[in-house]
C-alpha positions as CSV (number, residue, x, y, z in Angstrom):
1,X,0.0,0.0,0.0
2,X,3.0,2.6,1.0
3,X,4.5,1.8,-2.4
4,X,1.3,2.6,-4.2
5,X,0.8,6.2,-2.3
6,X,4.5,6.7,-3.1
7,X,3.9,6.4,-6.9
8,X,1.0,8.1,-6.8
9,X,2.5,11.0,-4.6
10,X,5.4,10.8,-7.6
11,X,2.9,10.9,-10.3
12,X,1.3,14.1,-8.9
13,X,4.2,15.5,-8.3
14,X,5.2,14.7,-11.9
15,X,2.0,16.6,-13.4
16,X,2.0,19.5,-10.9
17,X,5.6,20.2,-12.6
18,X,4.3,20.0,-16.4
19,X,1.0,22.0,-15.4
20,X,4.0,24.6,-13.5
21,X,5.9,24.5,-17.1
22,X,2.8,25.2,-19.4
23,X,1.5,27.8,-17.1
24,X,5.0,29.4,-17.2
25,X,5.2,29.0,-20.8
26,X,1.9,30.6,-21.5
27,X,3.0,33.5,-19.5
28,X,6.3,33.9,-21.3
29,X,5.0,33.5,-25.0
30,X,2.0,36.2,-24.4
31,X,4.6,38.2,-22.7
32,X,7.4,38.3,-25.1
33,X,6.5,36.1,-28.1
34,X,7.3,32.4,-29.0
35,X,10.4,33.3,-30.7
36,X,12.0,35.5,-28.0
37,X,11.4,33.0,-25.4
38,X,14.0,30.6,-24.3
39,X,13.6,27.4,-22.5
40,X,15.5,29.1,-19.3
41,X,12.8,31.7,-19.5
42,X,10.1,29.5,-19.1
43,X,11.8,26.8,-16.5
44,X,13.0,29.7,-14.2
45,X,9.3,31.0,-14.2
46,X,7.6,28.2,-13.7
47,X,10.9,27.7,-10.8
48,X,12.6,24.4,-11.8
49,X,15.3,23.2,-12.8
50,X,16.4,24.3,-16.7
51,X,17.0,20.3,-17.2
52,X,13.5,19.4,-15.8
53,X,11.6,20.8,-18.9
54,X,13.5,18.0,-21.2
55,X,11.6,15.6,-18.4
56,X,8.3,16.9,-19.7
57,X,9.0,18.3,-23.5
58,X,11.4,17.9,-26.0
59,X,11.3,21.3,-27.4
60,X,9.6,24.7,-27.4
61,X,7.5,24.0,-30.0
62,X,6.2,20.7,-27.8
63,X,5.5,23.4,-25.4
64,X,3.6,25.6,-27.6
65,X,1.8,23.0,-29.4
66,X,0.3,21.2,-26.3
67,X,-0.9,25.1,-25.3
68,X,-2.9,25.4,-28.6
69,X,-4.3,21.6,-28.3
70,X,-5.4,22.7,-24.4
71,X,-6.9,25.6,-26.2
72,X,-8.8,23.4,-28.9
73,X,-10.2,21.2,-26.3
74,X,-11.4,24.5,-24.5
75,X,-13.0,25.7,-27.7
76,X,-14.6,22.7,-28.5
77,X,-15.9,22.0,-25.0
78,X,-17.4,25.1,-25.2
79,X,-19.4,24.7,-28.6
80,X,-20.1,20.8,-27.9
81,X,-23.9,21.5,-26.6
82,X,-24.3,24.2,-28.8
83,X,-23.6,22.4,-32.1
84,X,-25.6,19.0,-30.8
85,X,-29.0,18.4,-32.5
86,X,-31.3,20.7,-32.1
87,X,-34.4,22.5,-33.5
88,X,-32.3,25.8,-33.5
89,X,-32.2,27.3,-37.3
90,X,-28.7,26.7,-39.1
91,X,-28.7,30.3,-39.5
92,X,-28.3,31.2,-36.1
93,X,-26.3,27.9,-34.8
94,X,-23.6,29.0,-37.2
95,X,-23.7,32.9,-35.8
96,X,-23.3,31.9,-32.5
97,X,-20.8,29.7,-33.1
98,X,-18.7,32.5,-35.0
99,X,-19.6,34.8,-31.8
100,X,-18.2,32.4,-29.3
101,X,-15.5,31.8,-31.9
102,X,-14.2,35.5,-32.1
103,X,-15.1,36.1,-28.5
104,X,-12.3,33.3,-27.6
105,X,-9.8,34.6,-30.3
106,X,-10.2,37.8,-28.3
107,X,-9.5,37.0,-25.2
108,X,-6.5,35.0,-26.1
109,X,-5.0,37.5,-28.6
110,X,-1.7,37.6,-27.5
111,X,-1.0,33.6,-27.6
112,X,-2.1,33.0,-31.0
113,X,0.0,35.5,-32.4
114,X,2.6,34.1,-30.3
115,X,1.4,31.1,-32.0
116,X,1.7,32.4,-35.7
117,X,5.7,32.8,-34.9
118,X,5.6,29.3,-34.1
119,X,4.0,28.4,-37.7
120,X,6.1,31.0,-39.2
121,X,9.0,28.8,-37.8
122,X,7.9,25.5,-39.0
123,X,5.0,22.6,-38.8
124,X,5.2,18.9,-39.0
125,X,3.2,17.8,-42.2
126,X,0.6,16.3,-40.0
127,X,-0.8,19.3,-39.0
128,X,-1.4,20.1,-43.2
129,X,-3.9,16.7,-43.0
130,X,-5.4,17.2,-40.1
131,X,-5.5,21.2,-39.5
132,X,-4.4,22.3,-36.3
133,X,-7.5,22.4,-34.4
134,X,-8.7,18.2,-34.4
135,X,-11.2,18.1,-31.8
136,X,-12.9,21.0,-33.8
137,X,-12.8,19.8,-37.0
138,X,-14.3,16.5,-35.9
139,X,-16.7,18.4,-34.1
140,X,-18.3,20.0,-36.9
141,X,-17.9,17.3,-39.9
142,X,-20.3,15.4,-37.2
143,X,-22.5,18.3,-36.7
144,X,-22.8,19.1,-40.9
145,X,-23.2,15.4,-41.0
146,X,-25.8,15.4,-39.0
147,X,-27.9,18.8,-40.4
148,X,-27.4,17.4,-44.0
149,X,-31.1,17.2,-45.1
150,X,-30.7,14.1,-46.9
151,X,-28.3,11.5,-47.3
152,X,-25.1,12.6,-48.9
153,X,-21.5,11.2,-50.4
154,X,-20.3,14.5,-49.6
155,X,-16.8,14.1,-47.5
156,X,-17.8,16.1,-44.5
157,X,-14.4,16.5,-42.9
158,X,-13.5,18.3,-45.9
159,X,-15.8,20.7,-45.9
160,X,-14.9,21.2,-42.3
161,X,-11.5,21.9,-43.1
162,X,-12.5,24.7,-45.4
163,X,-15.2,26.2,-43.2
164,X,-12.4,26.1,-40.2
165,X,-9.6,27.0,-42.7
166,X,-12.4,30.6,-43.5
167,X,-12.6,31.2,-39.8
168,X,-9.3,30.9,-39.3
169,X,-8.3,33.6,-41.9
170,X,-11.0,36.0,-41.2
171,X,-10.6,35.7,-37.2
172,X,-6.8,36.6,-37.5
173,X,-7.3,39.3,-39.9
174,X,-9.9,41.0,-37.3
175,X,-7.1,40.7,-34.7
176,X,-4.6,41.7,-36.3
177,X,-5.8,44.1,-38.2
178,X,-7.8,47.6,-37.7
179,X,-9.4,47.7,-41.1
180,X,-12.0,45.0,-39.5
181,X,-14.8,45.3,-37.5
182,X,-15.9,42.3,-35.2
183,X,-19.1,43.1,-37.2
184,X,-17.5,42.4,-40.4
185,X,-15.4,39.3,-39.6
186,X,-18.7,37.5,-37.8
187,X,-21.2,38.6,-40.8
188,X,-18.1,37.1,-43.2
189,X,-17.6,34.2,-42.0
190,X,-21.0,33.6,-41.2
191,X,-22.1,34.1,-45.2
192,X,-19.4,31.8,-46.2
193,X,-20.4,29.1,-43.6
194,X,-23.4,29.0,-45.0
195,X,-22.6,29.5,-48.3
196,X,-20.2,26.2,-48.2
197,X,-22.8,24.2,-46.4
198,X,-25.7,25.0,-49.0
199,X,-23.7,24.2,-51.7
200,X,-23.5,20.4,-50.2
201,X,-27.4,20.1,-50.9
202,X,-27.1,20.5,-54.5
């Protein structure tokens, strides 16, 4: 019994030191960027040993990467009910998903552009097949799967890549970018949502 509470005491200990080293690194990368962050930065702020990250990650980009999964998951947690069936219009399932959408983006500003200097610095090809936000994109070739008013060949997942692949373009371009309104990016991307789900009933 001793050895088992040991292991488990280890074990906690263990994740308490990775959830220390993402927390650290999430501070760092809002704070100064992906690329002007060292490891060093992030091990002496989340106050371990510079070694003790290589325990947990292999590189920055591990880091990073597991942030932006953390992130998807979050997303998609938050959008699971809403994009369940439902007798809500398609209309006004897709606007409030864009809302909630741009409303994340926004409050997490700083790490995604910290995240577009990761991009800018390399992806592993897997990422091209399956976009960088999984749990979303499996969320929503279910949901058009499931709204399709008849039955359909139509390769869902793709068409979930290029309504993510819209969302992604028009959200960055209202963050990073003055010349559009929150207004603008949500009434965009909705009218192209649609637009690329309407075409599938042809």
């Amino acid at each position: 019994m001793e050895s088992v509470n040991i292991a488990s005491t280890r074990a906690d200990r263990k994740a308490a030191t990775r959830q220390a080293l993402l927390q650290a690194a999430r501070t760092c990368f809002e704070r100064a960027g992906f690329t002007a962050t060292t490891i060093g930065e992030i091990t002496r702020a989340a106050n371990v040993a510079h070694g003790t990250f290589y325990v947990h990650f292999a590189s920055k980009e591990a880091v990073i990467d597991q942030l932006l999964r953390e992130l998807n998951l979050e997303f998609a947690g938050r959008l699971a009910s809403l994009m369940s069936p439902a007798d809500r219009p398609l209309e006004q399932t897709v606007r409030l998903a864009t809302e909630r959408f741009i409303e994340h983006w926004e409050g997490r500003a700083d790490f995604v552009e910290s995240y577009m200097q990761r991009v800018a610095s390399g992806f592993d090809r897997r990422y091209v097949a399956d976009g960088v936000n999984r749990p979303m994109l499996r969320l929503l070739a279910a949901f058009l799967e499931q709204r399709a008013t008849q039955p359909s060949a139509v390769p869902w997942e793709l068409v979930a890549h290029g309504i993510l692949a819209i969302a992604l373009r028009i959200g960055l371009q209202y963050l990073f970018s003055s010349e559009v309104t929150k207004q603008q990016a949500v009434e965009t991307i909705v009218r192209l949502t649609l637009g690329a789900i309407r075409s599938t009933e042809c």
